[in-house]
PARO-448857 format. One record per residue: x, y, z of N, C-alpha, C in turn. Coordinates in pm, whole numbers. Each point is the difference from the previous one (the first is absolute). Layout:
// residues N
{{X; Y; Z}; {X; Y; Z}; {X; Y; Z}} ...
// end
This chain:
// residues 105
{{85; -117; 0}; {-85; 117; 0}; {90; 123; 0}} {{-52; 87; -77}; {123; 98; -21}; {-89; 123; 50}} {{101; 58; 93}; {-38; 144; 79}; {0; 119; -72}} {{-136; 80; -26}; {-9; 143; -99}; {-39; 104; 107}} {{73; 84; -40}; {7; 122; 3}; {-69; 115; -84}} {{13; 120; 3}; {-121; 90; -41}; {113; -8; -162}} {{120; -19; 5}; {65; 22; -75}; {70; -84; -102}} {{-21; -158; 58}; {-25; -65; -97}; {-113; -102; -15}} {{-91; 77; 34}; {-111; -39; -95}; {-34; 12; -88}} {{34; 122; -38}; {-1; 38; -178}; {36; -109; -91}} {{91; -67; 61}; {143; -70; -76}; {-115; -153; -8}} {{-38; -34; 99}; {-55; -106; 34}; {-179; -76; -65}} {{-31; 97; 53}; {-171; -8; 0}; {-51; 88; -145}} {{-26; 82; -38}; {-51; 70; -52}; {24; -37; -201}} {{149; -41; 10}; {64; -54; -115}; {41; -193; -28}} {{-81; -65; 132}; {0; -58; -29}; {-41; -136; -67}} {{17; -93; -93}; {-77; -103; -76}; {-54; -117; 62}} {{-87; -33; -17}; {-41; -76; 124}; {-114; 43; 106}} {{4; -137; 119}; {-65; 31; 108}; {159; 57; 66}} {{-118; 39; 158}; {94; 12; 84}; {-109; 35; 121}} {{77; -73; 144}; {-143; 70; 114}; {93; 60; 104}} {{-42; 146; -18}; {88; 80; 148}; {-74; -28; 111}} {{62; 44; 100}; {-52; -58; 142}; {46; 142; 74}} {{-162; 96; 27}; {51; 105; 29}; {5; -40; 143}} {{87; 60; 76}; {12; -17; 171}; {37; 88; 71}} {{-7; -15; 127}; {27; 123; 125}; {109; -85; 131}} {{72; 63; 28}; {66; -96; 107}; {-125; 26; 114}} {{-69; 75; -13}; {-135; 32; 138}; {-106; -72; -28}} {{8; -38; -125}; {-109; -74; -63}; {19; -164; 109}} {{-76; -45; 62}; {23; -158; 78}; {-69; -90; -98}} {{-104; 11; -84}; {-19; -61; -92}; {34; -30; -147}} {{75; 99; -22}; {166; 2; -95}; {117; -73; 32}} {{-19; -33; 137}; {119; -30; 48}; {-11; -145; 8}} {{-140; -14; 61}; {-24; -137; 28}; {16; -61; -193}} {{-57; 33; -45}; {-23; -19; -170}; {189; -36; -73}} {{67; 56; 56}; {101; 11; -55}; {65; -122; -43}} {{51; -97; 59}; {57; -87; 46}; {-57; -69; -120}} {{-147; -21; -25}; {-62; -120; -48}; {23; 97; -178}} {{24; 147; -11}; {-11; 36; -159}; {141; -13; -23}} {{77; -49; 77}; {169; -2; -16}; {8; -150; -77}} {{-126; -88; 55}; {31; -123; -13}; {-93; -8; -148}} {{-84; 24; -32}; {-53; 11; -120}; {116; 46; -110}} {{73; 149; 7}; {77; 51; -91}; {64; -148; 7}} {{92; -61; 65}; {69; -72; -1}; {-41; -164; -112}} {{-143; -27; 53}; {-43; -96; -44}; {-16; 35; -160}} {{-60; 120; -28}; {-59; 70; -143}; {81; 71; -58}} {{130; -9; 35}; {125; 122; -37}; {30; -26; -163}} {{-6; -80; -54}; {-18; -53; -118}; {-74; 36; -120}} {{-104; 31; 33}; {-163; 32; -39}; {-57; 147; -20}} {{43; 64; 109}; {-81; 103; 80}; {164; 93; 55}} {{-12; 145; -27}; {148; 68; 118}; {-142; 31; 97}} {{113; -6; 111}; {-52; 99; 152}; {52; 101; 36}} {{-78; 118; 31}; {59; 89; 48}; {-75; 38; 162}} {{59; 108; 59}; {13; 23; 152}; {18; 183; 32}} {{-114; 28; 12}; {0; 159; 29}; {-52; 11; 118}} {{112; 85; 105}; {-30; 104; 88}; {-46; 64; 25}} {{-171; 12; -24}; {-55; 102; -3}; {41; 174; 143}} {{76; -44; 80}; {49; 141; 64}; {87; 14; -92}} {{73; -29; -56}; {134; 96; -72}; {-50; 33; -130}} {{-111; -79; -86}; {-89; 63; -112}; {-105; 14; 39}} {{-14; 119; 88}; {-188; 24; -20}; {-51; 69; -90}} {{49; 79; -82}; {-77; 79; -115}; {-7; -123; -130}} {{121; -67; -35}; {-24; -140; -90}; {-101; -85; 63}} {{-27; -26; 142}; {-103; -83; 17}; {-131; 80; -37}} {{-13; 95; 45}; {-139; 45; -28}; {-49; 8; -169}} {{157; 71; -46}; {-23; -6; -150}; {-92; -140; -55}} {{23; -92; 61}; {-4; -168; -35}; {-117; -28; 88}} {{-88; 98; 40}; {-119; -37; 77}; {6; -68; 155}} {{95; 5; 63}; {15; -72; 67}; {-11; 82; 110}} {{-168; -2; 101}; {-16; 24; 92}; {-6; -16; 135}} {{-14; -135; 46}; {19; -87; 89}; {79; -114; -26}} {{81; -55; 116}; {39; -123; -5}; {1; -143; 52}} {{-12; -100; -48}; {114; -5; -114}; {-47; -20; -151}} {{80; 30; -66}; {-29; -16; -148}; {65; -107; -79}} {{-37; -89; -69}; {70; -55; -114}; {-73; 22; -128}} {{66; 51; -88}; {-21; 24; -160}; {39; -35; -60}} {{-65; -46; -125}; {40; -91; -98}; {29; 46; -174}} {{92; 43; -29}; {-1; 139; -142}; {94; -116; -59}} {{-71; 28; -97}; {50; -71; -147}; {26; 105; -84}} {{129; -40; -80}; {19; 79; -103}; {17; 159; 26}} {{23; 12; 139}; {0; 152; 80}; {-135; 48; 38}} {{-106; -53; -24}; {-174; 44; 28}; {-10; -100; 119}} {{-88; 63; 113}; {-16; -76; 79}; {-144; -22; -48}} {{-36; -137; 34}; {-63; -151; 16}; {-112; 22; 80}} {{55; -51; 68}; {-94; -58; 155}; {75; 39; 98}} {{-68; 27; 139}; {113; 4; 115}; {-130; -50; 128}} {{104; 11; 116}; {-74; -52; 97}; {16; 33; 122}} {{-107; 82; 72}; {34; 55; 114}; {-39; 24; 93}} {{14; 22; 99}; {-111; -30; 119}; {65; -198; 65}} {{-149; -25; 55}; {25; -145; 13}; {38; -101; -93}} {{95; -61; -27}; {35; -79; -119}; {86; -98; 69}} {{42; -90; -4}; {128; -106; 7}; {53; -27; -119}} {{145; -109; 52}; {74; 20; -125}; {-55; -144; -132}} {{-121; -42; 105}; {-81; -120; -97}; {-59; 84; -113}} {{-45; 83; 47}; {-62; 86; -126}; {105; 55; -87}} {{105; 48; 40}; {101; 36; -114}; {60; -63; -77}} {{17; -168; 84}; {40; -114; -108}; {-120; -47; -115}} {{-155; 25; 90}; {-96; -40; -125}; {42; 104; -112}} {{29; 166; 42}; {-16; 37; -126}; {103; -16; -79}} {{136; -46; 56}; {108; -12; -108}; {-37; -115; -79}} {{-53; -146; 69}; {-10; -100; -92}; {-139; 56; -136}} {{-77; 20; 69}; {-27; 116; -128}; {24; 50; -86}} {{66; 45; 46}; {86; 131; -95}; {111; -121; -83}} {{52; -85; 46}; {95; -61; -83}; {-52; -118; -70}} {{-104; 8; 32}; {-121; -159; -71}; {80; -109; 69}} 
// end
């Protein structure tokens, strides 16, 4: 899972081909936190398939909001640089694996 910044995200997300699901987060966030562990293990399992990315939402808050992202936690799903689907509020990481197998048929 690769860690973005307000500054390379440009580089990352916006230009890129493909899926990809960021995982917006808060270190205050406890349900970001709790979440974490298990989207580390997905990138890992799906690293192949699918990139992961990992945003801070304190050190990008004007990119998060840009990206709709009002509460947390968030995972979004942008293909081709357009975001998809995302998921936020109550979710587990069962639901994020349904939507990748999804997403990858």
């Amino acid at each position: 899972m690769i860690e973005l910044n307000k500054d390379s995200w440009e580089e990352h997300i916006p230009n890129s081909s493909g899926w990809a699901v960021v995982d917006f987060w808060s270190p205050k966030c406890v349900p970001c936190m709790n979440l974490m562990p298990a989207m580390k293990d997905l990138a890992e399992k799906y690293k192949d398939k699918i990139s992961f990315y990992s945003l801070d939402t304190t050190s990008a808050r004007r990119l998060s909001m840009a990206q709709g992202v009002m509460s947390l936690p968030v995972i979004a799903f942008y293909h081709n640089g357009q975001k998809q689907h995302e998921f936020t509020g109550e979710f587990g990481a069962e639901d994020v694996e349904k939507k990748i197998q999804e997403i990858i048929g």
